[in-house]
C-alpha positions as CSV (number, residue, x, y, z in Angstrom):
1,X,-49.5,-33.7,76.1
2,X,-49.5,-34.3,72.4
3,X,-52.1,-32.1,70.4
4,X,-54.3,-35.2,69.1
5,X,-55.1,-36.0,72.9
6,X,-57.0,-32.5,73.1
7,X,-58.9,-33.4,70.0
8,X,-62.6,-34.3,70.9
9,X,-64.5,-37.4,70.6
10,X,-66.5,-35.9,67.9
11,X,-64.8,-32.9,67.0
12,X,-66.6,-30.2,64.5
13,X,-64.0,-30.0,61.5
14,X,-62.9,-27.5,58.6
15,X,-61.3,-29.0,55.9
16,X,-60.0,-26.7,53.3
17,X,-58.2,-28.9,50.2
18,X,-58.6,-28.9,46.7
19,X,-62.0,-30.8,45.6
20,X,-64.1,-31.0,42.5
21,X,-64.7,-29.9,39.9
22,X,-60.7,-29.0,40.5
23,X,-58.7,-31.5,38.3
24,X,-56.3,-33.9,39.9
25,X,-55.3,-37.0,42.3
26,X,-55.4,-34.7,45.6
27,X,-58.7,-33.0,44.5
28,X,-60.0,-36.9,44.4
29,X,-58.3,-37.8,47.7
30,X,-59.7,-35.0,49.4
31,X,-63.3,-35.6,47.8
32,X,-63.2,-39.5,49.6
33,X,-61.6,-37.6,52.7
34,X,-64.5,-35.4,53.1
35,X,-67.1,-38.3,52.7
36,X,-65.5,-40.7,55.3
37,X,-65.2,-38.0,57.7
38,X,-68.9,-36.7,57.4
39,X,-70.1,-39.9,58.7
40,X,-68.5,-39.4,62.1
41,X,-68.8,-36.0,62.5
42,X,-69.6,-32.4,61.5
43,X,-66.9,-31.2,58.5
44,X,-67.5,-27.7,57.3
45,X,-66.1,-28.2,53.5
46,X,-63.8,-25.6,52.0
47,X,-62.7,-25.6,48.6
48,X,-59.9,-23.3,46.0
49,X,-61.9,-20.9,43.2
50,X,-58.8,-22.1,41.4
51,X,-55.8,-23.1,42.2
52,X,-53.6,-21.3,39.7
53,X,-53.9,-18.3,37.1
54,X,-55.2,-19.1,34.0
55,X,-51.5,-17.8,32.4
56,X,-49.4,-20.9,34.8
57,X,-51.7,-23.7,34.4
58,X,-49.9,-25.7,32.0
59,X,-53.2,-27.7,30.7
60,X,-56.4,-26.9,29.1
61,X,-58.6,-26.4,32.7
62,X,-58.3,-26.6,36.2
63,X,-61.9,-28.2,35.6
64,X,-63.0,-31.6,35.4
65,X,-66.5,-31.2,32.9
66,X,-69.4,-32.4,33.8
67,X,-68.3,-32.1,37.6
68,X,-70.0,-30.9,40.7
69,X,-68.2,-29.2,43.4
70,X,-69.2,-32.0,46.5
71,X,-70.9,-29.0,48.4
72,X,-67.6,-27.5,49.1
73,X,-67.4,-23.5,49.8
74,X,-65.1,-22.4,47.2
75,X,-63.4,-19.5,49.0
76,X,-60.3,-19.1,48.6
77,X,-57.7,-18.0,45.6
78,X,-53.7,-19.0,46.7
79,X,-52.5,-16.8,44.5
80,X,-54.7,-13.3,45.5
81,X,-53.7,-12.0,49.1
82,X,-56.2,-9.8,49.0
83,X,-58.8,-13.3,49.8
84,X,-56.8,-14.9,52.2
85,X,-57.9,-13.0,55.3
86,X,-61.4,-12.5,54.3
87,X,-60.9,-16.4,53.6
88,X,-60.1,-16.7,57.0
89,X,-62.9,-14.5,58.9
90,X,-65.2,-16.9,56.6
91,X,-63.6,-20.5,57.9
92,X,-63.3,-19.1,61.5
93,X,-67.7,-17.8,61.8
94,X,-67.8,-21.6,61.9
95,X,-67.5,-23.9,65.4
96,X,-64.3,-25.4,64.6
97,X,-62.2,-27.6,66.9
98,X,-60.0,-28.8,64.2
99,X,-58.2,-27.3,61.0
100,X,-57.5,-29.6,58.5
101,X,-55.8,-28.4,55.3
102,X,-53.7,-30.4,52.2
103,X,-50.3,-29.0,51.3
104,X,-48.4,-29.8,48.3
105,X,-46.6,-27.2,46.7
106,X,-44.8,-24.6,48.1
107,X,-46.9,-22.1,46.2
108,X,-49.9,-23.0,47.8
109,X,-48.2,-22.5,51.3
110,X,-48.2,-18.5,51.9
111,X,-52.2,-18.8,51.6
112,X,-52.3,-21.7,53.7
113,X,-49.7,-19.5,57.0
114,X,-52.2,-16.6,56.8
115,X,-55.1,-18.3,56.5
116,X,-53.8,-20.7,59.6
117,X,-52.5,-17.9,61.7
118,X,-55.9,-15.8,61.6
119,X,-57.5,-19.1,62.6
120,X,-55.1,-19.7,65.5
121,X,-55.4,-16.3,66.8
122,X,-58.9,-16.5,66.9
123,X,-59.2,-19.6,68.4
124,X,-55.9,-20.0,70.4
125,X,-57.5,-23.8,71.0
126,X,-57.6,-24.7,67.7
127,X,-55.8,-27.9,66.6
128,X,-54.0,-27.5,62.8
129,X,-53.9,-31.0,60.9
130,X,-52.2,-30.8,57.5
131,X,-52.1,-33.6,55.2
132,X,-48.3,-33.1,53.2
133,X,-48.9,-34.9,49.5
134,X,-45.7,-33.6,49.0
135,X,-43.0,-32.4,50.9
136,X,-40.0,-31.4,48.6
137,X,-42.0,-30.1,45.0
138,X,-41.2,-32.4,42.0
139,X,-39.5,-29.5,40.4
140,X,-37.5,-26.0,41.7
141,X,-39.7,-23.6,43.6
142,X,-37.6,-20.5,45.3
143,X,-38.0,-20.3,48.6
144,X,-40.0,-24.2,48.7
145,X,-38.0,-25.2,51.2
146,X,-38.1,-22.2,53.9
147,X,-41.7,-22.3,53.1
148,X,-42.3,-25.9,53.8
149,X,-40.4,-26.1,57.1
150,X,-42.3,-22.9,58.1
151,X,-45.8,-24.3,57.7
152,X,-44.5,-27.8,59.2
153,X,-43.5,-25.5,62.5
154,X,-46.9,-24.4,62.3
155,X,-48.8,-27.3,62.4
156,X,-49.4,-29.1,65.6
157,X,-50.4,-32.9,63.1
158,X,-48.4,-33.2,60.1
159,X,-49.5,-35.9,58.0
160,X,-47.5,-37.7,55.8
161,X,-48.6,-40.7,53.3
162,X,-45.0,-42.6,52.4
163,X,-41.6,-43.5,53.7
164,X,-40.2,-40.7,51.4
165,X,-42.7,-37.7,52.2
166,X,-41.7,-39.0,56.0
167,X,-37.8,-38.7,55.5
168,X,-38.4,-35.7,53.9
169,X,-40.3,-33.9,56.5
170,X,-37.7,-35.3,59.4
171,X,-34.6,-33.7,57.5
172,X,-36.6,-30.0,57.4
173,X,-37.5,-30.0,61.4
174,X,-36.1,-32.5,62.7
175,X,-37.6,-33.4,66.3
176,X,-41.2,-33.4,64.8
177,X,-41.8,-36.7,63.3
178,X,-44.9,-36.7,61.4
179,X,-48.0,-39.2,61.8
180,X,-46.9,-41.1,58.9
181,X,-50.1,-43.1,57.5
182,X,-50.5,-44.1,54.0
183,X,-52.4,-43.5,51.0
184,X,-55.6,-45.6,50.2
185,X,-57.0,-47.4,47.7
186,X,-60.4,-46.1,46.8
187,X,-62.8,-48.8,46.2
188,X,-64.4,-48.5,42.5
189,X,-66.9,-50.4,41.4
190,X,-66.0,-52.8,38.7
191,X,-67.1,-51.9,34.4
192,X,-69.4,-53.9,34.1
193,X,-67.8,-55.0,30.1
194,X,-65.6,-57.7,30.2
195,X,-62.0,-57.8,29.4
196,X,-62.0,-58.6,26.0
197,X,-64.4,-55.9,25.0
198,X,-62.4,-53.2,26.7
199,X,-59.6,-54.1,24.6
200,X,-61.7,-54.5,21.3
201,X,-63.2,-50.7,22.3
202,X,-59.8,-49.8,22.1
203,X,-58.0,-51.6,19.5
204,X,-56.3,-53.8,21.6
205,X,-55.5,-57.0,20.6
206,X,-55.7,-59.8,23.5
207,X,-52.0,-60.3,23.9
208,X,-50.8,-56.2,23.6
209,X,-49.6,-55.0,26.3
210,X,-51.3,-52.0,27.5
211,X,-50.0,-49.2,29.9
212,X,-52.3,-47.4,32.6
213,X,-51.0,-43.8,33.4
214,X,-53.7,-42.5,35.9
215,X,-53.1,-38.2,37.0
216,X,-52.4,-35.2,35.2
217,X,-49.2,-35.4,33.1
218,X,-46.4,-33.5,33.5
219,X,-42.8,-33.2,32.4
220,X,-41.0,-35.0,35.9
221,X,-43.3,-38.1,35.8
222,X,-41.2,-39.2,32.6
223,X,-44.1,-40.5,30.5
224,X,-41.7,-39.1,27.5
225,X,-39.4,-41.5,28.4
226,X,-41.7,-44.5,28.6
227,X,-42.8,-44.0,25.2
């Protein structure tokens, strides 16, 4: 019997992923994630303090201004293991039937074992659900690998979002295929200023062409090279 056939009908969730005010594309993800799932059923929200220390964050702030945190918990701190147990004993107070986590660089993953493991022990029950942006970093990360497979092993629904984060998690354990979905496309409302005037607001004539580059940037997505 596969794990999602002992998932309940309604089943009361914890979600831990990166949400605002945290910067970035899995922090907005996870925001829409939280939303959709809250109309069906009960999803205790758990949030980072920060992902990072302030000395290895390459930008300004881990912060989006002006922000609010989307009445998420912010509990834990990846790279303290002194909070990952207490982290833990605060997730596990709650009536949870699933465990649903985002991994998506190996340095996040030693928080994300312990904090797991204390669940599982106790609540032997407990289904794990992790959501894999990534599966293989962008860059070198010692150990990313081991790491990776190890938290794969330990979780009864991987969840990819592409062909490659699929053929990626196949070749690390092999005999556990993934539920491979796919990422969506959040619905925006439209500006309400007309073509024309964007451009004009930006000095943009009618016929330049203009590039889009949507995330935080950083030295593999090549933008150096576009320009």
């Amino acid at each position: 019997m596969s794990p999602a056939s002992n998932i309940k009908i309604t089943p009361y969730i914890a979600l831990l992923s990166p949400l605002p005010p945290l910067r970035g594309g899995i922090s907005k993800f996870s925001r829409y994630l939280a939303g959709y799932l809250q109309r069906y059923t009960h999803v205790d929200v758990y949030n980072y303090k920060k992902l990072y220390p302030d000395l290895l964050f390459p930008g300004t702030s881990q912060f989006e201004r002006n922000l609010s945190q989307n009445q998420s918990v912010q509990l834990v701190l990846p790279y303290n293991p002194l909070n990952w147990k207490p982290s833990a004993r605060h997730i596990g107070r709650s009536r949870t039937d699933v465990f649903v986590f985002s991994s998506w660089h190996p340095f996040i993953i030693p928080s994300t074992l312990i904090i797991l493991n204390a669940l599982k022990r106790q609540n032997p029950e407990l289904i794990t659900a992790g959501i894999f942006h990534n599966v293989r970093p962008h860059e070198y990360f010692p150990f990313g690998e081991a790491l990776t497979r190890k938290l794969l092993r330990r979780t009864d629904l991987p969840v990819v979002l592409s062909s490659q984060t699929q053929k990626e998690a196949e070749e690390l354990l092999p005999g556990k295929p993934p539920v491979s979905l796919f990422h969506p496309v959040y619905e925006r409302p439209s500006p309400n200023t007309d073509r024309d005037a964007i451009r004009e607001r930006y000095g943009a004539g009618p016929e330049d062409f203009i590039f889009l580059f949507y995330g935080l940037i950083r030295d593999y997505k090549g933008l150096d090279i576009f320009f």
